[in-house]
N, CA, C and O atoms as CSV, one atom per row, in Angstrom:
chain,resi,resn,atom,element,x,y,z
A,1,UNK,N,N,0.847,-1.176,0.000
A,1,UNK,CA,C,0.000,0.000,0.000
A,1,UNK,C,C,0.890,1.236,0.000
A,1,UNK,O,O,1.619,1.394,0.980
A,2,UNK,N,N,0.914,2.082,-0.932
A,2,UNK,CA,C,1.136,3.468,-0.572
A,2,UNK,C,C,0.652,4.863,-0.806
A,2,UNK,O,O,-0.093,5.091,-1.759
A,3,UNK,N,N,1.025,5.784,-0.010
A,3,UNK,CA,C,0.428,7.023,0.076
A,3,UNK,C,C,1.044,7.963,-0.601
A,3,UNK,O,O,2.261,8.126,-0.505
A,4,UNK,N,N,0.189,8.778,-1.453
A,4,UNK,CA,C,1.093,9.722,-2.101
A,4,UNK,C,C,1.016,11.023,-0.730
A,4,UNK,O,O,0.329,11.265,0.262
A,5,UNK,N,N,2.387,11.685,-1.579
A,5,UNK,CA,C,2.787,13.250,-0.329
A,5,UNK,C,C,2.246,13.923,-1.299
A,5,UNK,O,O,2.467,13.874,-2.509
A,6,UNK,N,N,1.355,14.701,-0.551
A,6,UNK,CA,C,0.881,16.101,-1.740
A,6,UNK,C,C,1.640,17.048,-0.597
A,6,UNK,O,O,2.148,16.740,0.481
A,7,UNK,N,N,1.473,18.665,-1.459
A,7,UNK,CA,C,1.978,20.159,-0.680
A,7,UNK,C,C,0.908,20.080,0.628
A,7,UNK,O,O,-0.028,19.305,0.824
A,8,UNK,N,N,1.325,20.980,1.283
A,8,UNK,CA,C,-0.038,21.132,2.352
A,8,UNK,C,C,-1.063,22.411,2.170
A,8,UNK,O,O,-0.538,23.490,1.899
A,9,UNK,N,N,-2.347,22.356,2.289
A,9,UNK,CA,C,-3.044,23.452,2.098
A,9,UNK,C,C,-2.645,24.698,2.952
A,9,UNK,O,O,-3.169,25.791,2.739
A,10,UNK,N,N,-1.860,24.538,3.765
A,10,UNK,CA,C,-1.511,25.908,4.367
A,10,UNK,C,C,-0.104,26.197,3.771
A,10,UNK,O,O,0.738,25.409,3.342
A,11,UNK,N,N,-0.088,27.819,3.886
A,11,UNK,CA,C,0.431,28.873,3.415
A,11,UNK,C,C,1.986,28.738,4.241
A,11,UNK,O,O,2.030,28.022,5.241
A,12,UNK,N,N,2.886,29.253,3.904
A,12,UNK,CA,C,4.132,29.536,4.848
A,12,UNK,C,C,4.272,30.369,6.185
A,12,UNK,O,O,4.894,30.287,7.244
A,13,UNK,N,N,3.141,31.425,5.426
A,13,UNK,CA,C,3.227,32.268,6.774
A,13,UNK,C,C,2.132,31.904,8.126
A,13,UNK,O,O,2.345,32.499,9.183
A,14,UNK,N,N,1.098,31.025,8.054
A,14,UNK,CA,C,0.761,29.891,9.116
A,14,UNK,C,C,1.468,29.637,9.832
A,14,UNK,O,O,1.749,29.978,10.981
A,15,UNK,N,N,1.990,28.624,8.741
A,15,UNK,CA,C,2.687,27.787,9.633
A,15,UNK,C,C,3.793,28.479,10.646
A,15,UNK,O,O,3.735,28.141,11.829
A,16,UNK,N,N,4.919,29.548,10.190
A,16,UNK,CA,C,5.608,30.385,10.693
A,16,UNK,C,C,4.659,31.178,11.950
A,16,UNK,O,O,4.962,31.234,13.142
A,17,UNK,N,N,3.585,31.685,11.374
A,17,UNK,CA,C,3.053,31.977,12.788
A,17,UNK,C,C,2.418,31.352,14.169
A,17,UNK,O,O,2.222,31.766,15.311
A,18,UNK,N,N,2.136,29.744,13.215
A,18,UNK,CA,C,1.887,28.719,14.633
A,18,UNK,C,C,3.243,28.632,15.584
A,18,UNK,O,O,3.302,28.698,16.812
A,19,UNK,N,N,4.618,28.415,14.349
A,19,UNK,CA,C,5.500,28.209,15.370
A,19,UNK,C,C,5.967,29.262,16.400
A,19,UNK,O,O,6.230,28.944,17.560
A,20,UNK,N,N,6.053,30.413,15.979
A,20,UNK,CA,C,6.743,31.873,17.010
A,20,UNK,C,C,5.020,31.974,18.112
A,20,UNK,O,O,4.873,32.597,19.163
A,21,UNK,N,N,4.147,31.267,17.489
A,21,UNK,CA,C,3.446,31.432,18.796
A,21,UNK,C,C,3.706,30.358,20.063
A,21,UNK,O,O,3.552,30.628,21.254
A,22,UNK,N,N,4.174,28.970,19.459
A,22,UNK,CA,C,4.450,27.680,20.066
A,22,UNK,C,C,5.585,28.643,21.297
A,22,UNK,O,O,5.399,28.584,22.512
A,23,UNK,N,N,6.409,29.245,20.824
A,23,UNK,CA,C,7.632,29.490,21.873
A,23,UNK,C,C,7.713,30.063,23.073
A,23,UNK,O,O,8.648,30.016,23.872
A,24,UNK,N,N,6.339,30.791,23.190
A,24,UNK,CA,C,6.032,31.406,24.544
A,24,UNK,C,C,5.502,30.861,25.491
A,24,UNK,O,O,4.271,30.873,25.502
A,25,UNK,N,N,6.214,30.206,26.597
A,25,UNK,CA,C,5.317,29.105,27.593
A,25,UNK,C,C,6.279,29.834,29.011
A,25,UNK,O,O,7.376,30.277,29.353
A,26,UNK,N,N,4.866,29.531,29.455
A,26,UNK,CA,C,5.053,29.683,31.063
A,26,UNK,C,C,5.126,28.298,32.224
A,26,UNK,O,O,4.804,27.122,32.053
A,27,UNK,N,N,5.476,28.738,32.979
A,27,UNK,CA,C,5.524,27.437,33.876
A,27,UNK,C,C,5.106,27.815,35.165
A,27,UNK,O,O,5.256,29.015,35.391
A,28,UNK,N,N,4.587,27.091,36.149
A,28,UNK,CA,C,3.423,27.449,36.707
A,28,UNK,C,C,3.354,25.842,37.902
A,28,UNK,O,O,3.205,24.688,37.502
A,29,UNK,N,N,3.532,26.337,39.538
A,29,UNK,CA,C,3.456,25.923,40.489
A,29,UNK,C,C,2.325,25.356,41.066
A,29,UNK,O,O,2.135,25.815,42.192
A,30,UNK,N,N,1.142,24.168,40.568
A,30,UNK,CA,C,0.056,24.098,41.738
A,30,UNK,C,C,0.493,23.966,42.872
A,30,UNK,O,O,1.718,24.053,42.951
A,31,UNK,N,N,-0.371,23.679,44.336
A,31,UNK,CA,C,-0.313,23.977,45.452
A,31,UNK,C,C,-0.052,22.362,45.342
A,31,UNK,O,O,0.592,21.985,46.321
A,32,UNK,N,N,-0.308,21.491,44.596
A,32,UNK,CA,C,-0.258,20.237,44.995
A,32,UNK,C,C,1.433,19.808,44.542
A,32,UNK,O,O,1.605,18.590,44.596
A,33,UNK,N,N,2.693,20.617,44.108
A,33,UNK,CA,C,3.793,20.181,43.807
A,33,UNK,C,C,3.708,20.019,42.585
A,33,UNK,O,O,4.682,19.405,42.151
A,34,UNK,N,N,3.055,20.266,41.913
A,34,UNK,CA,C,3.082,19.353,40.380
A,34,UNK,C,C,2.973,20.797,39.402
A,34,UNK,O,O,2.166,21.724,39.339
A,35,UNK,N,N,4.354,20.410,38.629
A,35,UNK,CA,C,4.582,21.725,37.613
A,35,UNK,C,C,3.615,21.698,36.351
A,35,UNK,O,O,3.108,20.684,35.871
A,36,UNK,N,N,3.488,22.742,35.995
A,36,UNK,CA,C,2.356,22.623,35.014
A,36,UNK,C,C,3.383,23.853,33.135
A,36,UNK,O,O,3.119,25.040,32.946
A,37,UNK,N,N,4.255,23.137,32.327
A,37,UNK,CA,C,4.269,23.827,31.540
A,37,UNK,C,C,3.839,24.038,30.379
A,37,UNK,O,O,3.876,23.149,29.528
A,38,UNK,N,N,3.337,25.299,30.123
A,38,UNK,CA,C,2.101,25.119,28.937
A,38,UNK,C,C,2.355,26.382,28.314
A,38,UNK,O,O,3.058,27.255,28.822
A,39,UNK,N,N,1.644,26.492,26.954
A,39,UNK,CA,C,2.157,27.438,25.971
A,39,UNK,C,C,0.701,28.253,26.518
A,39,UNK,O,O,-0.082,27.937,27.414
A,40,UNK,N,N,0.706,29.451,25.559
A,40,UNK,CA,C,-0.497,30.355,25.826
A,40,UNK,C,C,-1.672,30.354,24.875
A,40,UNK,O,O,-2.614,31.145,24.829
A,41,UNK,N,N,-1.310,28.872,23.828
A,41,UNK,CA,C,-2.445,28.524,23.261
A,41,UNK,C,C,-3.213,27.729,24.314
A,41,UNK,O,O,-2.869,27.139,25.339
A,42,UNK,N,N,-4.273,27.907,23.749
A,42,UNK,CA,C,-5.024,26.629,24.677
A,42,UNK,C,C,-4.878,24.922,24.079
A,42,UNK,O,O,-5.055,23.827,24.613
A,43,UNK,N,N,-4.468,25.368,22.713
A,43,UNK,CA,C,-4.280,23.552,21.942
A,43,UNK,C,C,-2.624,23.187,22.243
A,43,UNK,O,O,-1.949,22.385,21.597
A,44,UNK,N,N,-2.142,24.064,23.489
A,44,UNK,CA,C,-0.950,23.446,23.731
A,44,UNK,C,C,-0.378,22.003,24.184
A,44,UNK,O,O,-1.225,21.297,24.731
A,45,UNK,N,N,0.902,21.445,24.051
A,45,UNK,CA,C,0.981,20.336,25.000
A,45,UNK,C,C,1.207,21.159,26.583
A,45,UNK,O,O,1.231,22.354,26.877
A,46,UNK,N,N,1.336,20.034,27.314
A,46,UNK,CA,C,1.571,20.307,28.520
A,46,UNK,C,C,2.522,19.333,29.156
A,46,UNK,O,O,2.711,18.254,28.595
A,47,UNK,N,N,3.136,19.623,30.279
A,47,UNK,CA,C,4.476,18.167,30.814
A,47,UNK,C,C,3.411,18.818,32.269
A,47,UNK,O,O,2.896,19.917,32.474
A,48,UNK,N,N,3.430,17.676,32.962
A,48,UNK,CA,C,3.347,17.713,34.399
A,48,UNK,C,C,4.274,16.739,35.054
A,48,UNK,O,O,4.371,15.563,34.705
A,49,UNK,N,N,5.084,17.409,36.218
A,49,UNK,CA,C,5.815,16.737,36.861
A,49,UNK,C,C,5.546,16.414,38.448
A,49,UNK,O,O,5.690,17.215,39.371
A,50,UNK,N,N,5.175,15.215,38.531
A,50,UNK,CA,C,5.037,15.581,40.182
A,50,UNK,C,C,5.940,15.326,40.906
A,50,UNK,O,O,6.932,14.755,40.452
A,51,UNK,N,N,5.839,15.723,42.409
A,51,UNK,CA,C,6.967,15.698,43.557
A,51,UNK,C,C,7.515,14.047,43.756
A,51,UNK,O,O,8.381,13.613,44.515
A,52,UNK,N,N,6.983,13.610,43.147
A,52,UNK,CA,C,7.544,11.994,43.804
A,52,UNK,C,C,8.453,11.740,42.433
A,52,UNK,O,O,9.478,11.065,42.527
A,53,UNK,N,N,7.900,12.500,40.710
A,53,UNK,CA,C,9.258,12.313,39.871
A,53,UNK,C,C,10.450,13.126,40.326
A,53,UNK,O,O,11.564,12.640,40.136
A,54,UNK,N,N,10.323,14.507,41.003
A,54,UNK,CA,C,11.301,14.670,41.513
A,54,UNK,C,C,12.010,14.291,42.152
A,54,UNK,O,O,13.187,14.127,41.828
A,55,UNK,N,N,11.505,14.011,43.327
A,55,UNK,CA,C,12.162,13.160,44.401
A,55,UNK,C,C,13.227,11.681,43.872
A,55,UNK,O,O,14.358,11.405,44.271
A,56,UNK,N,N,12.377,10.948,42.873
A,56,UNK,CA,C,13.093,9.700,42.144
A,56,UNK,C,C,14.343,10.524,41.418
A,56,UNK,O,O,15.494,10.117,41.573
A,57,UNK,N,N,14.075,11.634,40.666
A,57,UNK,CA,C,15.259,11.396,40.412
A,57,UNK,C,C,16.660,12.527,40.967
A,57,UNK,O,O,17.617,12.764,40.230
A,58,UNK,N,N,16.529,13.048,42.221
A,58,UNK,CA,C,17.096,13.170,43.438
A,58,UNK,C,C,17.980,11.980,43.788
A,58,UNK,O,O,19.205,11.875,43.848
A,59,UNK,N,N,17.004,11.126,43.999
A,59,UNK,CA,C,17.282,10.107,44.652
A,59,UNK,C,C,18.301,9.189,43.238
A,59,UNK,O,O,18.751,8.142,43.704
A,60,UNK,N,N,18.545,9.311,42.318
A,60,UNK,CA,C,19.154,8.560,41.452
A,60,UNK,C,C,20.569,9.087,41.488
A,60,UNK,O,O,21.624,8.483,41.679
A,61,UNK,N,N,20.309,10.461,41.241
A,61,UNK,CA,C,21.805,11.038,41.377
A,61,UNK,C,C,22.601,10.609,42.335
A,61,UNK,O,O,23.626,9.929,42.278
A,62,UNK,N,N,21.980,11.111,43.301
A,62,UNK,CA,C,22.990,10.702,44.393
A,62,UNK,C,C,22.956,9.605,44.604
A,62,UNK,O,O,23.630,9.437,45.620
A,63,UNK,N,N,22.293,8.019,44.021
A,63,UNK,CA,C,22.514,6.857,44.012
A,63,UNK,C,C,24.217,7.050,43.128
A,63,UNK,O,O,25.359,6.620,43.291
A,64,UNK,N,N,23.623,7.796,42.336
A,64,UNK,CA,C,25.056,7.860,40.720
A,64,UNK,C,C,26.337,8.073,41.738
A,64,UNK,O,O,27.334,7.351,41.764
A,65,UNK,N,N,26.074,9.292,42.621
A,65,UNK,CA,C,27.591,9.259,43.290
A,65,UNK,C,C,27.977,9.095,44.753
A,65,UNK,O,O,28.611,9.780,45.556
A,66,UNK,N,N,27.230,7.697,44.794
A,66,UNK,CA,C,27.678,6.917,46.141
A,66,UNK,C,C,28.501,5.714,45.242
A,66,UNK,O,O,28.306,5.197,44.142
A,67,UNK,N,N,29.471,5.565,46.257
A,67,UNK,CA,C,30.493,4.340,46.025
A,67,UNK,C,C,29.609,3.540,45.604
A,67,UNK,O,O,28.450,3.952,45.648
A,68,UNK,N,N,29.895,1.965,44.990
A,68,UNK,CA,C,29.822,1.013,45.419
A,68,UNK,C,C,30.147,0.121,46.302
A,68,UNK,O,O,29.313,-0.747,46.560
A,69,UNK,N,N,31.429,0.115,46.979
A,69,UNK,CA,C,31.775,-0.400,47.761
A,69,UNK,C,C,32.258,0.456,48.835
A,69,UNK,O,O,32.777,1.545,48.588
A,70,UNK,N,N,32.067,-0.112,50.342
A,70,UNK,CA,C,32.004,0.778,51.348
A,70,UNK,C,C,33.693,0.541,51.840
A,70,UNK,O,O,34.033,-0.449,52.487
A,71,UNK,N,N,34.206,1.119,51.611
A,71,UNK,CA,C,35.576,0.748,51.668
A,71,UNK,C,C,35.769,0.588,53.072
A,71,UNK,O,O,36.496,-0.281,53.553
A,72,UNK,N,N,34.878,1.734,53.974
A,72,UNK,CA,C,35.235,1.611,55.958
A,72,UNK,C,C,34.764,0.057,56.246
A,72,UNK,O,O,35.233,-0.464,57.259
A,73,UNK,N,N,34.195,-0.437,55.725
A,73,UNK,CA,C,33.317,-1.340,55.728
A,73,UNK,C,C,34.363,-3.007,55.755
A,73,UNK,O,O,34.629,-3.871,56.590
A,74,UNK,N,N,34.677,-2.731,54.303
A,74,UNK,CA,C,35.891,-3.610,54.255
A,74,UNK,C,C,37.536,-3.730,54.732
A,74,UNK,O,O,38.170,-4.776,54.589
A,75,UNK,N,N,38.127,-2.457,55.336
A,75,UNK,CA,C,39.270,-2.474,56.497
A,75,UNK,C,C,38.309,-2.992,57.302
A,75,UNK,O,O,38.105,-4.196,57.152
A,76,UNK,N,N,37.518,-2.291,58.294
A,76,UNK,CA,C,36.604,-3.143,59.381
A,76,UNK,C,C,36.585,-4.639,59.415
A,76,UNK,O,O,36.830,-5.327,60.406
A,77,UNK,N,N,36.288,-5.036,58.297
A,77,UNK,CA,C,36.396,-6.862,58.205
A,77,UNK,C,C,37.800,-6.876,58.327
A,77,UNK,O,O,38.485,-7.297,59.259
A,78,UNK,N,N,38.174,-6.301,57.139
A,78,UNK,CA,C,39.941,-6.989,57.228
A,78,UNK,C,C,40.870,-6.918,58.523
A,78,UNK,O,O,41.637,-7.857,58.738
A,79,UNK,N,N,40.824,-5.931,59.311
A,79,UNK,CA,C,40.971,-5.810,60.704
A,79,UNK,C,C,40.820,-7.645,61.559
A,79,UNK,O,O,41.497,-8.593,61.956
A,80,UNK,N,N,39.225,-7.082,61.394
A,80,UNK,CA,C,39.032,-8.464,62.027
A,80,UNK,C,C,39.219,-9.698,62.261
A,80,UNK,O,O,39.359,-10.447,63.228
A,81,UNK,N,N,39.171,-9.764,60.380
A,81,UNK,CA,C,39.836,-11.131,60.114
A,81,UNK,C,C,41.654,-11.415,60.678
A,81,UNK,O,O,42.119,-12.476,61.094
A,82,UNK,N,N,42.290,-10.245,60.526
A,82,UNK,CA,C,43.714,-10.233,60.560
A,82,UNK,C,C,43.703,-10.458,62.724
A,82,UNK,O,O,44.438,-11.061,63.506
A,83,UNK,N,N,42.823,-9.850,62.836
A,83,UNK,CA,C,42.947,-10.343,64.845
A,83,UNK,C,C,42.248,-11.506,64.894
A,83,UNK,O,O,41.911,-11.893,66.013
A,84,UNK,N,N,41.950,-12.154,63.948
A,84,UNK,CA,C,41.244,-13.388,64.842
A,84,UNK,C,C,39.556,-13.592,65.331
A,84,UNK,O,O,38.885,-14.561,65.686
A,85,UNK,N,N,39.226,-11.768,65.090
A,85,UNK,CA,C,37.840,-12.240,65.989
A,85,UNK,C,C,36.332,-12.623,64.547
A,85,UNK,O,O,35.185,-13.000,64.786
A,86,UNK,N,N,36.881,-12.372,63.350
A,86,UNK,CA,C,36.026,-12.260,62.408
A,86,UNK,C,C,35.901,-14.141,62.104
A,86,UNK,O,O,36.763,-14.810,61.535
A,87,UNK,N,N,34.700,-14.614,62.620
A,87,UNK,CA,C,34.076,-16.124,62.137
A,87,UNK,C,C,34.222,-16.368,60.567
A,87,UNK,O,O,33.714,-15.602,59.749
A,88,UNK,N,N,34.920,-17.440,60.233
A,88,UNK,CA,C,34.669,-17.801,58.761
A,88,UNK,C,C,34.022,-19.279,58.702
A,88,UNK,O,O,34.512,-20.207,59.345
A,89,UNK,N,N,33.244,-19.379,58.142
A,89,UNK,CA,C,32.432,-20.582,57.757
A,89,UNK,C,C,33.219,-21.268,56.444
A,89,UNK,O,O,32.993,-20.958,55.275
A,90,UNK,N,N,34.145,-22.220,56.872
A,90,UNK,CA,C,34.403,-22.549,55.956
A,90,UNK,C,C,33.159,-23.204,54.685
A,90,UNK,O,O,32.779,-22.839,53.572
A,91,UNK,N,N,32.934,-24.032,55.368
A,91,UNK,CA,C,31.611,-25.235,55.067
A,91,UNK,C,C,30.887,-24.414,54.060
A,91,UNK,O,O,30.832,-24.604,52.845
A,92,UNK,N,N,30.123,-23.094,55.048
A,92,UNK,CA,C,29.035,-22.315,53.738
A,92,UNK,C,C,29.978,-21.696,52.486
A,92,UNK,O,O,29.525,-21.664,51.342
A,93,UNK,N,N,31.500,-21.145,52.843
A,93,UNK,CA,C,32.122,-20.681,51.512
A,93,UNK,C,C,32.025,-21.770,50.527
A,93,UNK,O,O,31.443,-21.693,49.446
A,94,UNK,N,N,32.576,-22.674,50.945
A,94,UNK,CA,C,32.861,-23.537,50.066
A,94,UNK,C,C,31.197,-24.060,48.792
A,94,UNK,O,O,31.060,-24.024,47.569
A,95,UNK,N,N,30.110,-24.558,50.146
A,95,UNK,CA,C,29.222,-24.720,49.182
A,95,UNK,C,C,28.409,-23.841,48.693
A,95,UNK,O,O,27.414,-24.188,48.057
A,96,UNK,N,N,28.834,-22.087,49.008
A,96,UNK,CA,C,28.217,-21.394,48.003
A,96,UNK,C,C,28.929,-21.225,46.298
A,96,UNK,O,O,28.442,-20.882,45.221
A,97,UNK,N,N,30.295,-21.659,46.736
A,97,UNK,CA,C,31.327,-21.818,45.299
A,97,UNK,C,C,30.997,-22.750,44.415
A,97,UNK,O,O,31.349,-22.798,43.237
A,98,UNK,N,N,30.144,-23.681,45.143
A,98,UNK,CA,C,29.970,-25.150,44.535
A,98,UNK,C,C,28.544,-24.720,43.732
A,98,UNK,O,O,28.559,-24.842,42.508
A,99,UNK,N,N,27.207,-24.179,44.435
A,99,UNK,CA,C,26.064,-23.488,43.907
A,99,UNK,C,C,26.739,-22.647,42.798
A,99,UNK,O,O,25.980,-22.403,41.860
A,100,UNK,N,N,27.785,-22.229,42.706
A,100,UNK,CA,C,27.812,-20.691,41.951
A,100,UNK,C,C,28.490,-21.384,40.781
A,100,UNK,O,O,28.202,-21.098,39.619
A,101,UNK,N,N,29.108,-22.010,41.003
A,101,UNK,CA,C,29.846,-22.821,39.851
A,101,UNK,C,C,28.379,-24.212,39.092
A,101,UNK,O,O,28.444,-24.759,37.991
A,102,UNK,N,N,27.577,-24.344,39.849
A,102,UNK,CA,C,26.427,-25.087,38.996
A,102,UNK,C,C,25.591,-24.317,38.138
A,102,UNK,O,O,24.912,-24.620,37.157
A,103,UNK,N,N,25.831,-23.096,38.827
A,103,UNK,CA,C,24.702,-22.009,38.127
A,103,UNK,C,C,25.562,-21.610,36.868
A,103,UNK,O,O,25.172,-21.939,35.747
A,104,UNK,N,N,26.520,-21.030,37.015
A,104,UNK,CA,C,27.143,-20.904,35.664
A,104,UNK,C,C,27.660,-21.806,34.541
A,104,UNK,O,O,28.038,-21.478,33.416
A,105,UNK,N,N,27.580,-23.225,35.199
A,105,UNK,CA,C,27.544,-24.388,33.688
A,105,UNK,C,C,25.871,-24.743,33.293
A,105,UNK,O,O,25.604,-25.480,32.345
């Protein structure tokens, strides 16, 4: 199936004036947190953002620049282990190596 492209019935200067009207938008605070930005047509789009997308992505960033690994975390063990008082299971190391090695063949 195909469609032919015809010209469009509107003029150049339309269209030019839909767009320089598209560019004027305000943005705008409800009481409920949620941003509202919209042009000063009424057939505008609109974005609404609410406080909990903010918050998520707050919360991502600074996921972005936390370590992964807690380095105080691991001297603390290594300490331990090196005095003696840190428990090692041999038994469970071993048969979680044995699980981990079934899972990957």
């Amino acid at each position: 199936m195909t469609n032919s492209i015809s010209g469009s019935s509107r003029n150049r200067g339309d269209i030019l004036s839909d767009q320089s009207s598209k560019t004027s938008k305000t943005e705008n605070t409800s009481a409920s947190g949620v941003k509202n930005i919209a042009s000063s047509k009424s057939n505008a789009d609109t974005v609404n953002i609410t406080s909990e997308a903010s918050k998520i992505r707050e919360l991502q960033s600074s996921l972005a620049n936390t370590p992964d690994i807690d380095l105080a975390k691991v001297e603390s063990i290594k300490n331990e282990i090196a005095n003696g008082n840190y428990p090692i299971d041999h038994e469970r190391i071993a048969s979680n190596l044995i699980d981990l090695e079934k899972a990957l063949s």
